[in-house]
N, C-alpha and C positions, 0 to 999 in steps of 0.2 A: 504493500500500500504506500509507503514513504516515495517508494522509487518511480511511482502513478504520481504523486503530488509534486516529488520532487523535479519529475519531467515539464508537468503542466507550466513551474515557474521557466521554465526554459524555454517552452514556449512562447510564452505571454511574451518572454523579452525577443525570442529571435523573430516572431512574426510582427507581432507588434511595433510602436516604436517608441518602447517607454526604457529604461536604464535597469531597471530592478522589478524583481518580483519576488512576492513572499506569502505564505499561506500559514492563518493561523487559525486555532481549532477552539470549540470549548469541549473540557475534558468533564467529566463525572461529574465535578461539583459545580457543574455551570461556570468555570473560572476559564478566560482566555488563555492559551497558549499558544508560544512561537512554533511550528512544525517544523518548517522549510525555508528556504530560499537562493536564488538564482545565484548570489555570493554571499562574500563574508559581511560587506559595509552593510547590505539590508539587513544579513542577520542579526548583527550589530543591535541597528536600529529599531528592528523588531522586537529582539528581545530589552531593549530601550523603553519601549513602549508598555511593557507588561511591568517592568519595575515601578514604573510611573504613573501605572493605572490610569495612563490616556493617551490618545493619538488614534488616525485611522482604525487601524487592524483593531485597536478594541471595537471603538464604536460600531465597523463594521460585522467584525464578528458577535457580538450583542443585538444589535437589531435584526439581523441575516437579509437587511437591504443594502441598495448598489448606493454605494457613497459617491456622490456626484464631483469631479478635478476641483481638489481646492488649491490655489495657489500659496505655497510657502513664503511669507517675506518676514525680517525680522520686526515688523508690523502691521498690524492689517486683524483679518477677521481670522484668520489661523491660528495669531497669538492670543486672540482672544479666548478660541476654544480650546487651544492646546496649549496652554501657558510656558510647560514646562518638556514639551516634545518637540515644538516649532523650534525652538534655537538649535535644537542639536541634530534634527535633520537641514537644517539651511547650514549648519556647520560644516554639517558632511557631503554639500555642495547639492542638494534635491533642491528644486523649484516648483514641483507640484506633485500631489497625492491624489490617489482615486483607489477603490475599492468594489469588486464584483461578491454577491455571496456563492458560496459553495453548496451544493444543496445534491440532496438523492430524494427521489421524488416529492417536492414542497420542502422537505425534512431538512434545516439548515444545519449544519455541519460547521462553519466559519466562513470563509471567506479569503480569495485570492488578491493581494493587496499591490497596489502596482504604485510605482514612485520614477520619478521622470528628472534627470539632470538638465541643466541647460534652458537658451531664453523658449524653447517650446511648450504648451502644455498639453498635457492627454486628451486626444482628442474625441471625439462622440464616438469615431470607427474604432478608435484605441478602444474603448470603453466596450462597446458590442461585439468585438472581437475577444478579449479577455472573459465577457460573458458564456458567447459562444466556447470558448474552452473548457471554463468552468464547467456548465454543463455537460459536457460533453465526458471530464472527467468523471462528474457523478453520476452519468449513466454508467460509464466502467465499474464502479465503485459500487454499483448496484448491484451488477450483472455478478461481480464477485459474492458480494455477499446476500445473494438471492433472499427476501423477504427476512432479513434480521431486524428484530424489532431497534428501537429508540437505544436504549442500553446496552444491545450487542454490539450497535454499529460504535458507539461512544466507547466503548472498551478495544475496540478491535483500536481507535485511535490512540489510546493512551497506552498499546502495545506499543502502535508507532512513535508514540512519544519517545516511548524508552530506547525505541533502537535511534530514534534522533541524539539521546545522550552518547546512544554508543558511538555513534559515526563522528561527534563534536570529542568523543576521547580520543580515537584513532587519530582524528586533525593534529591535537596537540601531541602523541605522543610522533607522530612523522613529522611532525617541526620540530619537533627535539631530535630527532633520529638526522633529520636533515641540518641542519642548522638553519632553517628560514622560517616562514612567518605561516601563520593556518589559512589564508587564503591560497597560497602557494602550495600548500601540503594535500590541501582539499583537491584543487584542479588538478593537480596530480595522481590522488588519488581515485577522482573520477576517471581520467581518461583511459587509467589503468583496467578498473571495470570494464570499463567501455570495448577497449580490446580485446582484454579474455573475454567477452559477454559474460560476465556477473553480477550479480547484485551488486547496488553497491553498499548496502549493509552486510551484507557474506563477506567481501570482503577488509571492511572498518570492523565485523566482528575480530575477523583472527585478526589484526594488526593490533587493537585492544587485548586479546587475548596471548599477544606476545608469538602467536605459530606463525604469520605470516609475514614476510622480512622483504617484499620486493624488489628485486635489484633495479628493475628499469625504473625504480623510481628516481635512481640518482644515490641514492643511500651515503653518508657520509660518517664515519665514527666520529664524532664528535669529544676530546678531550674531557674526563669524567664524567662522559654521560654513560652511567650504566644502568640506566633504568630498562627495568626486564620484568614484563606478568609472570615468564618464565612456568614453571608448571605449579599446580595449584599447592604449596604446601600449607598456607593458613585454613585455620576454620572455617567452614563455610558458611556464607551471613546467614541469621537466622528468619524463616520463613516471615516473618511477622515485618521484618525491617523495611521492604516496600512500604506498607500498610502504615508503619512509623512515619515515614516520613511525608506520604499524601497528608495523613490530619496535621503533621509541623506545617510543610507547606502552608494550608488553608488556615488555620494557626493565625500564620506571620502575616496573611493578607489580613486576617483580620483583625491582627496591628497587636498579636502577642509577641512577646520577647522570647528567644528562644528558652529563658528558666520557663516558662511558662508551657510551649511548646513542644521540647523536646526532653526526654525521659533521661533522669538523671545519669543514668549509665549507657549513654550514648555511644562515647568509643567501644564497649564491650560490643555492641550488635555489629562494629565493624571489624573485628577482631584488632582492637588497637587495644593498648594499655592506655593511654594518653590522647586526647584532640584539643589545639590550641586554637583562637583566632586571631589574628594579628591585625589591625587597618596601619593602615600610613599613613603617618604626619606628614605635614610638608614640605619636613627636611627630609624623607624617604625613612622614619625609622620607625622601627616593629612598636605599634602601639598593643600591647594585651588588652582583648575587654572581652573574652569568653575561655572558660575551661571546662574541660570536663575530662579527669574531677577538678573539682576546685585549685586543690593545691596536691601537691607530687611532682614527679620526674619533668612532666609537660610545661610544668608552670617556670619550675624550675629553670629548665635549662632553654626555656625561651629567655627568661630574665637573663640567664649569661649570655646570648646571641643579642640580647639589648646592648648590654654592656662590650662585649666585644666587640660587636659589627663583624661575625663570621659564624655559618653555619648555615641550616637548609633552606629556612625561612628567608635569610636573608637572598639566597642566590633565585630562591620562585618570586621575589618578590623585586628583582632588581631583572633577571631575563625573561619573567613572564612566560614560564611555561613551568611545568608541571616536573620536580624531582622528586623519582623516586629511587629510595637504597634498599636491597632487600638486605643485606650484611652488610654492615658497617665497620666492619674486622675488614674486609676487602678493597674498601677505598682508601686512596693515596691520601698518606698522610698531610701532602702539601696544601689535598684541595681547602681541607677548613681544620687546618693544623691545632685551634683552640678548641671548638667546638667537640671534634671526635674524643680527647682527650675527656672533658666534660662529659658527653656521652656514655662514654664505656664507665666511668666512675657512677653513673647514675643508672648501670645496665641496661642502657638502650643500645636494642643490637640494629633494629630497623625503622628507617621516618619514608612518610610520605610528607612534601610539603607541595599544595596545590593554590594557584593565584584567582584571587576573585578580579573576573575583569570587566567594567563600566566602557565600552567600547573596546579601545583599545588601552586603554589604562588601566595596572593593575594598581585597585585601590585597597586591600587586603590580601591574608596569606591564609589559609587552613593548612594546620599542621599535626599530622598523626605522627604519634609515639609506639614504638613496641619492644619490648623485651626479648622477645622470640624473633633470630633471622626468619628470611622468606619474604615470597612474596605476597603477595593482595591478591585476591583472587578478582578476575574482570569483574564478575558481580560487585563486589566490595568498591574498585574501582569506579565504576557506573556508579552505584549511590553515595559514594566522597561527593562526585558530581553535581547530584542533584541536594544534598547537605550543603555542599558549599551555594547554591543557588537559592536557597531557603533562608542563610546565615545573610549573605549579600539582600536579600529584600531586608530580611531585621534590619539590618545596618539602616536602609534608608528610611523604613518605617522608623524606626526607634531613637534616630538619631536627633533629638529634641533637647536643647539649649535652656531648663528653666530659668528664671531669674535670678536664681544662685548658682547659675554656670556651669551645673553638673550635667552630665548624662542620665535620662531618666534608667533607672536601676531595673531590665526587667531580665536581666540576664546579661545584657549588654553594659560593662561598668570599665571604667581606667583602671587598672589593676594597678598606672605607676604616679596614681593621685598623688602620691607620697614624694615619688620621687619630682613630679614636675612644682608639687609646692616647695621641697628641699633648694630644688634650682632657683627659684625666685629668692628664695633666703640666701643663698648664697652669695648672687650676684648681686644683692643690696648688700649683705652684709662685707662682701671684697670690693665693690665698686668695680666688678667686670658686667660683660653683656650676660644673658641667660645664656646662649650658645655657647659660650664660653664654659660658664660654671655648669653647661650640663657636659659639655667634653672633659673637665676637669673629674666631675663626678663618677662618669660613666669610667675613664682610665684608675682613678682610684679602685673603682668595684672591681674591676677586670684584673688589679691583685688583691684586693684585699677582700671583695662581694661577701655577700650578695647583695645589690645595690639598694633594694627597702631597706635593708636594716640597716644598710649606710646612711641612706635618707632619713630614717626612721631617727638616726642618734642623732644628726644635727639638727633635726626638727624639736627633740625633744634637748638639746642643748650637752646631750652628752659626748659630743664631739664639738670640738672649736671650729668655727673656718677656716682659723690659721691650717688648719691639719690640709688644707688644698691650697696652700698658696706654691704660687711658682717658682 
């Protein structure tokens, strides 16, 4: 079904004459989702759009009528309805939207979403041509799935959903394999289907699942990339763990924090010992404001990759794609000469570290801990994916400024409150900048840590400032 919808946006663009196309679905609990699309920028922007809870692709998928070319400008009647979508598609150079619905007989499904660069807009024939396709899709889509009611068809999609996670792992793991970027890894990987004629989830399966290794893809070893699914030796996720993270999901939409959303022993259903979240400041550094557990190895030895500036977090969070170590006994000591060191003292044998990313920025890290080498099994892989996509909505839900400057506490909290009120003491009390006394601070922790309780004595006066002067 993905590789019917994923054709249709091919079409829209190669017959048509619009720039992008994208299809997105509503899944079981009535909530939109991104499917598909023609590239990466519209995926982008699609999946833009559901974080935002607005722009076309919603409203068209929500009503299941034909959303009539509206023109993008950084003013006008666009901004008005899409406040917060309109800038960042005129960002990413689109000048007009329009939307067809997707439908199997009346029965709307979503909707195929077309976006147009350049001074032209989507024209009437543009429009009745992307319909006629539509259509035309969900007579196929019929004809497959001969008289399935309301809830079969909606399930059979939110299978496809999940093989969309899979095809968006396989991207990232052949931009790592490659050294280039996932629109680059994608078209590669399509073309490669396209040759062998296969699927092209059959084949994003095994690439996620580590069995398929393509050479015509170009393939490049990459200097400490040893990220490998390799064969299954961790536990296998627990049946229930999909079904976890649907209600987190729907949860976060409706604007719970992940304590609230997700079950206190979260890393356990993944087989991790440890799962950290990290956002980034603006100076690019590991902010904590999620654990599970609380406190332990994870928390831990994030706080020392604060202080250092070296380890896994830091390199998903600086190359934007996805590390994974199954042995950490096996990597060169040069690549994060402090971190492995802290590691093995803290008996972590295996991290995944995965980048949540708002376009093409990554704005946070998710980072799995484990005790046990080995690798993740693709399943487990797959729902990091959709975890991390749950974690990134909280983030922007949740992210609220009260009047006393805090982060509302619903799961999502500064872990280094301490240390960034320390900094301010500091720098008043040395007469340097904050930047300064937090580089001061952070080098002190990195011998002497851990840096709370570094922070923690000069807040509470049991260390002097002198103790960091230069």
């Amino acid at each position: 079904m993905l590789d019917l919808l994923h054709d249709l946006t091919a079409y829209a663009v190669d017959l048509g004459q619009v720039t992008s196309a994208g299809v997105t679905v509503l899944d079981e609990g009535g909530h939109v989702d991104y499917l598909t699309a023609s590239d990466e920028v519209c995926a982008r922007l699609e999946e833009d759009q559901l974080d935002l809870d607005e722009g076309p692709c919603v409203d068209a998928a929500r009503t299941g009528s034909m959303l009539q070319p509206v023109v993008l400008e950084p003013s006008g009647p666009a901004l008005d309805r899409w406040p917060r979508f309109t800038p960042r598609a005129v960002a990413a150079g689109f000048t007009c939207v329009a939307a067809v619905p997707l439908r199997i007989r009346g029965l709307s499904l979503g909707s195929l979403n077309l976006l147009q660069a350049g001074p032209d807009t989507i024209s009437h024939e543009d429009l009745q041509l992307a319909q006629l396709l539509a259509d035309a899709t969900g007579s196929r889509l019929h004809h497959r799935q001969t008289l399935l009611a309301r809830d079969e068809v909606i399930a059979q999609l939110t299978t496809a959903l999940q093989s969309r996670i899979v095809i968006e792992q396989a991207k990232g793991m052949l931009a790592a394999r490659l050294g280039t970027d996932a629109e680059d890894a994608f078209q590669r990987m399509r073309a490669l289907a396209r040759s062998q004629q296969r699927k092209l989830i059959d084949l994003a399966r095994q690439i996620a699942q580590g069995t398929s290794r393509p050479r015509s893809t170009g393939r490049a070893d990459m200097p400490g990339n040893t990220a490998d699914t390799g064969p299954i030796d961790a536990p296998p996720p627990r049946e229930d763990l999909t079904r976890v993270l649907t209600r987190a999901h729907q949860a976060v939409r409706a604007g719970d924090g992940p304590a609230s959303a997700l079950p206190a022993d979260i890393a356990a259903l993944f087989g991790l010992d440890a799962l950290t979240l990290n956002a980034l400041t603006q100076d690019g550094l590991p902010e904590l404001l999620w654990a599970d557990p609380v406190q332990g190895p994870g928390v831990n030895l994030d706080a020392f990759q604060y202080s250092v500036g070296d380890g896994p977090t830091w390199q998903a969070a600086q190359q934007g794609r996805m590390v994974l170590e199954t042995d950490l006994d096996t990597v060169e000591p040069a690549r994060w000469p402090l971190f492995l060191t802290a590691a093995a003292d803290a008996d972590i044998r295996a991290i995944v570290a995965h980048p949540l990313q708002v376009g093409s920025a990554t704005v946070a890290v998710l980072t799995g801990y484990r005790t046990t080498p080995g690798p993740l099994t693709p399943d487990h892989i797959v729902a990091l994916n959709h975890l991390a996509r749950i974690l990134l909505l909280a983030m922007i839900t949740q992210f609220t400024l009260p009047a006393n400057g805090t982060i509302a506490d619903d799961g999502l909290r500064l872990h280094h409150a301490e240390v960034h009120q320390a900094t301010g003491y500091l720098a008043g009390a040395l007469g340097i900048s904050v930047g300064e006394a937090l580089l001061r601070l952070r080098a002190h922790a990195a011998a002497d840590g851990p840096i709370s309780d570094l922070a923690r004595g000069f807040l509470t006066r049991r260390l002097s400032p002198d103790t960091l002067q230069a």
